[in-house]
C-alpha positions in Angstrom: -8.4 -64.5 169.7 -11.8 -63.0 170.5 -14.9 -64.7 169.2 -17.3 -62.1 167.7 -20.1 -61.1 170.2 -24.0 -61.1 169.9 -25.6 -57.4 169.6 -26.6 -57.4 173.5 -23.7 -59.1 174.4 -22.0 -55.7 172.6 -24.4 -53.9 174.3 -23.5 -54.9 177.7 -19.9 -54.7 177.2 -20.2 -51.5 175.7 -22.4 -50.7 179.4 -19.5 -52.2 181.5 -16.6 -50.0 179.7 -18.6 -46.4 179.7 -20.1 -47.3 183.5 -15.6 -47.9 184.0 -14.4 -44.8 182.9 -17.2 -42.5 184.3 -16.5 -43.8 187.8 -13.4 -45.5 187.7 -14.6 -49.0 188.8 -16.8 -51.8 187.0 -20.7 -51.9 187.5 -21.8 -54.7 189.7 -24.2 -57.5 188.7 -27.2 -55.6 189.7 -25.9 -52.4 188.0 -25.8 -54.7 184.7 -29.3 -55.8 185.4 -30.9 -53.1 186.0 -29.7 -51.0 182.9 -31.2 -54.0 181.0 -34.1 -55.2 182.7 -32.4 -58.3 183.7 -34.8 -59.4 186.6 -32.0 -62.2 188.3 -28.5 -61.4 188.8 -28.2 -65.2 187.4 -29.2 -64.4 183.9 -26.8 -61.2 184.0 -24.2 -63.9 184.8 -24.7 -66.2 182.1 -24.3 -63.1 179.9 -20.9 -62.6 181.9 -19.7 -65.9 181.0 -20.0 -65.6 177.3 -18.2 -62.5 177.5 -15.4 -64.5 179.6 -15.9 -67.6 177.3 -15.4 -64.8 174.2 -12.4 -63.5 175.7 -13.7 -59.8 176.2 -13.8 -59.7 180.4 -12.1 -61.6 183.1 -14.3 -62.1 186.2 -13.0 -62.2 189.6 -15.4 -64.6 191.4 -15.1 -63.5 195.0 -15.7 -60.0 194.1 -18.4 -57.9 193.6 -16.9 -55.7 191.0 -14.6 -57.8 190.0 -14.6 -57.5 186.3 -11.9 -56.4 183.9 -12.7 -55.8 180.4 -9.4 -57.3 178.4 -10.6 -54.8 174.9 -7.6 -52.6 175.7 -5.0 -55.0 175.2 -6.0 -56.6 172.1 -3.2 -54.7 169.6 -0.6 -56.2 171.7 0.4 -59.3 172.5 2.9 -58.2 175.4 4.8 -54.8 176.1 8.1 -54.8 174.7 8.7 -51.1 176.0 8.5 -48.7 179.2 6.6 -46.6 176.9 4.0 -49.7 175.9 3.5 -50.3 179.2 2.6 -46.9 180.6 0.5 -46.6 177.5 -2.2 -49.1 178.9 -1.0 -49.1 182.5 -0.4 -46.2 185.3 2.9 -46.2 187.4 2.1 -45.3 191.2 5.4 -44.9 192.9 5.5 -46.9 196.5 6.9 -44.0 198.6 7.9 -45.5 202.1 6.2 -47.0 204.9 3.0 -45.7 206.7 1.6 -46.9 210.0 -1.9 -48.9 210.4 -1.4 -48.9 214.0 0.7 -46.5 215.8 2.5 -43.2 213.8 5.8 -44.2 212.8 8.6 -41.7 211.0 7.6 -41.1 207.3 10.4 -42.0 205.2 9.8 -40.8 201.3 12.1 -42.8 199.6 11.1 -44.4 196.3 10.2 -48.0 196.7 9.5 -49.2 193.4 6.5 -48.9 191.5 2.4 -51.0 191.8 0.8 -50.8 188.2 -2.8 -50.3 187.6 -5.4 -49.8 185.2 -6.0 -45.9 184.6 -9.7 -46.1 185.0 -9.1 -47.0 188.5 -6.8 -43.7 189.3 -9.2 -41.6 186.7 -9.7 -38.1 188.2 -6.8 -38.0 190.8 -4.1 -36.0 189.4 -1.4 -37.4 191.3 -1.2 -41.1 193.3 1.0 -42.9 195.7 1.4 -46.1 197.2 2.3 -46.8 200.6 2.9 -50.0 202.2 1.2 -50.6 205.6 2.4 -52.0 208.7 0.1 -52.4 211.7 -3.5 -53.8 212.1 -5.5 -50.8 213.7 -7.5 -50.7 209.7 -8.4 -54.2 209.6 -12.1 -53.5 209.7 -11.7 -51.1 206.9 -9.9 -54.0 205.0 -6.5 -52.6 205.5 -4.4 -55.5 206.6 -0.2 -55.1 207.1 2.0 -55.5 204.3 -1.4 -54.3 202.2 -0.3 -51.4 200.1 -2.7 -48.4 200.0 -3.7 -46.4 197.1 -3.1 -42.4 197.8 -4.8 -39.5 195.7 -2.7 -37.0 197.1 -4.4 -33.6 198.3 -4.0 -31.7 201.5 -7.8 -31.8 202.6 -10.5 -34.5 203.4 -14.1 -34.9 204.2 -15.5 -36.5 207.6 -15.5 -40.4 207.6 -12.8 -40.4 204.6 -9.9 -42.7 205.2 -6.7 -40.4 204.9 -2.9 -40.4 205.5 -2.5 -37.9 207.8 0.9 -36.4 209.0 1.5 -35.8 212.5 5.0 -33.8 212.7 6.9 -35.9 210.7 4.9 -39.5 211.4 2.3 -40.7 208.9 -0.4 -43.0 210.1 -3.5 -44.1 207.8 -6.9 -43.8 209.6 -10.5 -42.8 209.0 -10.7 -38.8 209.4 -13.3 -37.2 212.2 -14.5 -34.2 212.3 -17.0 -32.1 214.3 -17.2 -28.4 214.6 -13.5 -27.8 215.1 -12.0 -31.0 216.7 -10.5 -33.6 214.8 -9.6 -37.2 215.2 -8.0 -40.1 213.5 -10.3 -43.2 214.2 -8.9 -46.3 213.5 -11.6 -49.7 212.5 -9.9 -52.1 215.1 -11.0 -52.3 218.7 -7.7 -52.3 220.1 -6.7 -49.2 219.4 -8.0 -45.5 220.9 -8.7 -42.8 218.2 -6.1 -39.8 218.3 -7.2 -36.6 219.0 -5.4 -33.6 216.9 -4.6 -31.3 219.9 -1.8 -29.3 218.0 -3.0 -28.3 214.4 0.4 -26.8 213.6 2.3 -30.6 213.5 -0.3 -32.1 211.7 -1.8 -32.4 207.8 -3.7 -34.4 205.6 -1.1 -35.9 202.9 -4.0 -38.0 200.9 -7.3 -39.9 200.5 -6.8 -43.7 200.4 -9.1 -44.7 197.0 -8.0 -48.0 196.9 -5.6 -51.3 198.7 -3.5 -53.9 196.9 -2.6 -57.1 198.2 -0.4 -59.9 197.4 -1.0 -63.3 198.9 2.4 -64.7 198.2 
């Protein structure tokens, strides 16, 4: 049960929620700080761990935006129905495989599903999830086995990191462009970039916004 909470304590959860849902990821310590002239990120924290304490947040420790407010899910105790859950959760479907190394054939079969919080999918219409196999993103933070976060859409800016489509292979990589060439780099050493010779065989099937990982 949740312990009734000071009026900055309200204030600063209040902060964390709106600061959620207008860019669809927590504030970081700083953020907090500086909203409410907190000069140290320490006394932000101890704030942090009443909310924690209060059960209002969860804090992920190694993270730097790693908080999750828990206010959503206080008129439930556990969903007992598909429709429960994709009230307070968003379904992405896992569609296939896509390469982190070299292109390989893009199968869209429906793979199951990864479940999220909406505020972290807030503003893409439509999402998928594709699992990654290869290491050529690893200095992105894209290892293999990761599963990538897709806001479909069939354009991207420079320096985004996309899955693109080349005939009928996928690859994930960070999207170049200059004047009118275009490459795929990819953030690991060992690889070379690809250039896009033929623009005919090749499109931009979505914007990576976000990875999951299990360590299991």
């Amino acid at each position: 049960m949740k312990k009734e909470l000071t009026d900055r304590q309200q204030e600063i959860l209040s902060f964390i929620e709106q600061f959620r849902d207008e860019n669809g990821y927590p504030p970081t310590l700083r953020q907090i700080g500086k909203q409410f002239g907190i000069s140290s990120t320490f006394g932000v924290k101890r704030h942090m761990d009443a909310l924690v304490k209060k059960g209002h947040i969860l804090v992920e420790s190694n993270a730097s935006r790693g908080i999750t407010v828990l206010s959503n899910f206080e008129s439930i105790s556990m969903p007992q129905t598909l429709g429960d859950i994709e009230k307070y959760f968003k379904r992405i479907p896992i569609i296939g495989r896509v390469a982190a190394g070299v292109p390989i054939t893009a199968v869209e079969n429906h793979d199951g599903d990864v479940v999220v919080d909406p505020a972290m999918v807030k503003g893409f219409d439509t999402c998928f999830a594709l699992k990654v196999k290869g290491d050529s993103m690893v200095n992105a933070g894209i290892m293999e086995k990761d599963h990538v976060i897709v806001a479909a859409q069939n354009f991207a800016k420079h320096d985004d990191i996309v899955v693109a489509l080349i005939d009928d292979e996928a690859t994930v990589k960070r999207y170049w462009q200059k004047n009118n060439q275009i490459k795929l780099m990819p953030e690991n050493d060992n690889y070379q970039p690809i250039e896009i010779v033929n623009k005919e065989v090749f499109h931009i099937a979505g914007k990576v916004i976000g990875v999951i990982r299990w360590y299991n």
